[in-house]
ZAKOLNU-563134 format. One record per residue (C-alpha): chain; residue number from 1; x, y, z. Coordinates in nm, 2 decimals. Layout:
<atoms>
ATOM  mol  seq      px      py      pz
ATOM    A  NUM       X       Y       Z
...
</atoms>
This chain:
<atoms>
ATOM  mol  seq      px      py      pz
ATOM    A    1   -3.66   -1.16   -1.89
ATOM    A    2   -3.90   -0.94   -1.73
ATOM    A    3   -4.11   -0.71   -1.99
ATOM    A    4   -3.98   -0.33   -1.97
ATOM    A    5   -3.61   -0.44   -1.84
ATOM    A    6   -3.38   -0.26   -2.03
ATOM    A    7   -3.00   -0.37   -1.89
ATOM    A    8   -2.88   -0.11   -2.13
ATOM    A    9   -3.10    0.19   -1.98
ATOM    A   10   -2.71    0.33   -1.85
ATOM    A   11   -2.90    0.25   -1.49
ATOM    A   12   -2.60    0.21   -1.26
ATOM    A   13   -2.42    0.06   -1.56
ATOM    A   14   -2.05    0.26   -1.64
ATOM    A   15   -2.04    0.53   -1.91
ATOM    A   16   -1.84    0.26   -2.19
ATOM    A   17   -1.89    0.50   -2.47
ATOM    A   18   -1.80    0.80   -2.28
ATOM    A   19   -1.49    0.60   -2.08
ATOM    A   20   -1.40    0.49   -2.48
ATOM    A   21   -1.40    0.87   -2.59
ATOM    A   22   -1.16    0.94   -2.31
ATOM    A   23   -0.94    0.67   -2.40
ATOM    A   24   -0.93    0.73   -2.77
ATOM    A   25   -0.83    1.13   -2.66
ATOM    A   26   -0.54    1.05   -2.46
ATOM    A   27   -0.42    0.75   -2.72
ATOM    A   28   -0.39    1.08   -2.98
ATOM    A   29   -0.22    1.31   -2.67
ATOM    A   30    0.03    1.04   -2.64
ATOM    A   31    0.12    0.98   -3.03
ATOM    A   32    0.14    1.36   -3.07
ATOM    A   33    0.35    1.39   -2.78
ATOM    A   34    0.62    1.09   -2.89
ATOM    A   35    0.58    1.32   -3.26
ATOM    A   36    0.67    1.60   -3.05
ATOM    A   37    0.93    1.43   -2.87
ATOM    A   38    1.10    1.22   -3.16
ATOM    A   39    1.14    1.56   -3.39
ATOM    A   40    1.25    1.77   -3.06
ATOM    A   41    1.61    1.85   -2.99
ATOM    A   42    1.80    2.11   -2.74
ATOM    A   43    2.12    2.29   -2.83
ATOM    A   44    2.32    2.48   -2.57
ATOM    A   45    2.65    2.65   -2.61
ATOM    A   46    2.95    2.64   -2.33
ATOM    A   47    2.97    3.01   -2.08
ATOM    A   48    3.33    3.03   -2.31
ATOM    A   49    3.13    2.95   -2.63
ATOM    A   50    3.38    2.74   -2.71
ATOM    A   51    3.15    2.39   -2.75
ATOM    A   52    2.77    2.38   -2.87
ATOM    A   53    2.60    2.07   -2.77
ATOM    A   54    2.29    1.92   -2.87
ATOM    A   55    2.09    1.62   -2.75
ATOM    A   56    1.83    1.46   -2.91
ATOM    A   57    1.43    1.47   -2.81
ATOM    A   58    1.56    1.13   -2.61
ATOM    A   59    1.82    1.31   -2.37
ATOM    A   60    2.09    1.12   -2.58
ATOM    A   61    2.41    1.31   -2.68
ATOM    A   62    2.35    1.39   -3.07
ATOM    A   63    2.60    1.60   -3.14
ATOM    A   64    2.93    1.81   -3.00
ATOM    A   65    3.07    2.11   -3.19
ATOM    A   66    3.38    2.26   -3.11
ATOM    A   67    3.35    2.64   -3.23
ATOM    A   68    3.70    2.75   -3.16
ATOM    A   69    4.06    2.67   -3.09
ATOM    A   70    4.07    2.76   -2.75
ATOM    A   71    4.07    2.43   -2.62
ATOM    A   72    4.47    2.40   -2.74
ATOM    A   73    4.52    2.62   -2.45
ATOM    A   74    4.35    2.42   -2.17
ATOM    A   75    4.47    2.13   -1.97
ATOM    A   76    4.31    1.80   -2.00
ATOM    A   77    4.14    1.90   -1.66
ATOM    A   78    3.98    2.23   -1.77
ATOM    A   79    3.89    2.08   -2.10
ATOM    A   80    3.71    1.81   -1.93
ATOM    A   81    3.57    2.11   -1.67
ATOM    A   82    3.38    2.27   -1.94
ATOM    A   83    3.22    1.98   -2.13
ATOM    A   84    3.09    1.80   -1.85
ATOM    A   85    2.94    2.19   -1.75
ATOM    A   86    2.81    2.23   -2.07
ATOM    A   87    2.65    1.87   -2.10
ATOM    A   88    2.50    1.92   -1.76
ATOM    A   89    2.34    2.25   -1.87
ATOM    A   90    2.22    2.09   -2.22
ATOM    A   91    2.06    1.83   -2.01
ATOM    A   92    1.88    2.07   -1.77
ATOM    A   93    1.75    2.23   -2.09
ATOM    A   94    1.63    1.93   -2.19
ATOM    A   95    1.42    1.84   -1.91
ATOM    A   96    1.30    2.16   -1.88
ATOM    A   97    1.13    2.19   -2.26
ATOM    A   98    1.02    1.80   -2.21
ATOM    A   99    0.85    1.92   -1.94
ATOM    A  100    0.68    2.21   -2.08
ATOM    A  101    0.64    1.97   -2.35
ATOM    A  102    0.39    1.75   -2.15
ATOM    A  103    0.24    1.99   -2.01
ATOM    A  104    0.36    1.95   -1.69
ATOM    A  105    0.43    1.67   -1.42
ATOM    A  106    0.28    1.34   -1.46
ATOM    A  107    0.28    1.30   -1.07
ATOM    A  108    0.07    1.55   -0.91
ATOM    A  109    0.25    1.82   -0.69
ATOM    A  110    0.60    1.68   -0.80
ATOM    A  111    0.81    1.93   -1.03
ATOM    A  112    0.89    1.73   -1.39
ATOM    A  113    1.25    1.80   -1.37
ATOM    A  114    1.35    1.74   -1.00
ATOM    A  115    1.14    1.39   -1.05
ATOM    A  116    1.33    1.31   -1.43
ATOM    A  117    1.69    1.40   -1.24
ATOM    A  118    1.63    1.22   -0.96
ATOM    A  119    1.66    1.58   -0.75
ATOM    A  120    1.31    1.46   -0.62
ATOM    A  121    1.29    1.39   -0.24
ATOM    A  122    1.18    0.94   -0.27
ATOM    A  123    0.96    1.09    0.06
ATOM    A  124    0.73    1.40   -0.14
ATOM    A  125    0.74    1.17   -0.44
ATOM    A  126    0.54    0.92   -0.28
ATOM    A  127    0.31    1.18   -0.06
ATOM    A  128    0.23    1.33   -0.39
ATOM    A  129    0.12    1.01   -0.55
ATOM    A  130   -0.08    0.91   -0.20
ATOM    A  131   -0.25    1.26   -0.13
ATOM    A  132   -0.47    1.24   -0.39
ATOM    A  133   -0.55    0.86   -0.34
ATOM    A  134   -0.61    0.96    0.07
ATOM    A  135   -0.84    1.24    0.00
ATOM    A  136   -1.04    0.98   -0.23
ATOM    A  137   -1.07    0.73    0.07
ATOM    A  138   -1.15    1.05    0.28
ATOM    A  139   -1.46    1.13    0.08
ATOM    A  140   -1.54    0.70    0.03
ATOM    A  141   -1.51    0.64    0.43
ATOM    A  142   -1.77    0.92    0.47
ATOM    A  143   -2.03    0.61    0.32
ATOM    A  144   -2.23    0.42    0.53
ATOM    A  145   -1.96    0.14    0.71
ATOM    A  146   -2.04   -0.18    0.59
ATOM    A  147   -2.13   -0.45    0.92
ATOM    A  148   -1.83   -0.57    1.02
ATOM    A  149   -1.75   -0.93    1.07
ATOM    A  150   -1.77   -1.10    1.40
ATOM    A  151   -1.46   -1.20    1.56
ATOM    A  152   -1.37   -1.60    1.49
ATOM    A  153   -1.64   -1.54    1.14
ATOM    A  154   -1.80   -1.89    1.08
ATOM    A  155   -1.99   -1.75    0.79
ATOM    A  156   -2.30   -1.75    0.90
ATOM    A  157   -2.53   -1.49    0.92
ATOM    A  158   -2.62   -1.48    1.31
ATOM    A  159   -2.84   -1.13    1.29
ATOM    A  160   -3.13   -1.31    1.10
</atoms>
């Protein structure tokens, strides 16, 4: 080894200990958000007030309560009208407060609950994954270009 080498002078050598930090901060974001999520819950009431439903931190359906009779006075058809209203509005809540529960989108530019309902366009879902990649390569092609290989490359090294 040569005298006054130190491969751990941090030299062109990645910031492990800082990189580690980063990690160990995000591990504890993620368990507090699946706390969050696990103790969550949303509860939304029909326009009629007739149901209240409530889904668990999950989405899942935890619970339907019928708050009056007035369903004895609807057909099968309205009856059926109102809870599927009701459960779609229960899960809109839902994505809504997950969202504000994360803090936002994990795909940049996409909005949380258009991209969890499947309302997102397949075409700005990708564009917002890939704009941020592009602009990376814009500022990396601005590096000196590597020389490129000759046509038919034998592996040699001709320019010597």
């Amino acid at each position: 080894m040569t005298a006054g080498f130190n491969p751990f002078s941090g030299q062109g050598l990645p910031d492990v200990a800082g990189a580690l930090a980063e990690f160990e901060k995000q591990q504890a974001r993620l368990i507090k958000l699946q706390e969050d999520i696990s103790q969550a819950s949303t509860t939304v009431d029909s326009d009629n007030k007739m149901l209240t439903v409530t889904l668990d931190g999950n989405g899942q359906l935890r619970e339907i309560k019928v708050n009056t009779t007035q369903y004895r006075k609807m057909t099968p058809k309205e009856l059926a009208e109102v809870l599927t209203k009701t459960l779609r509005k229960a899960n809109s809540e839902h994505l809504k407060s997950m969202g504000e529960l994360m803090g936002g989108s994990p795909i940049p530019n996409v909005d949380f609950e258009d991209f969890a309902s499947g309302r997102s366009d397949f075409g700005e879902l990708l564009q917002g994954i890939l704009d941020p990649i592009v602009a990376d390569q814009g500022a990396a092609s601005q590096k000196p270009e590597l020389k490129k290989p000759r046509p038919q490359d034998d592996g040699w090294d001709h320019d010597r």
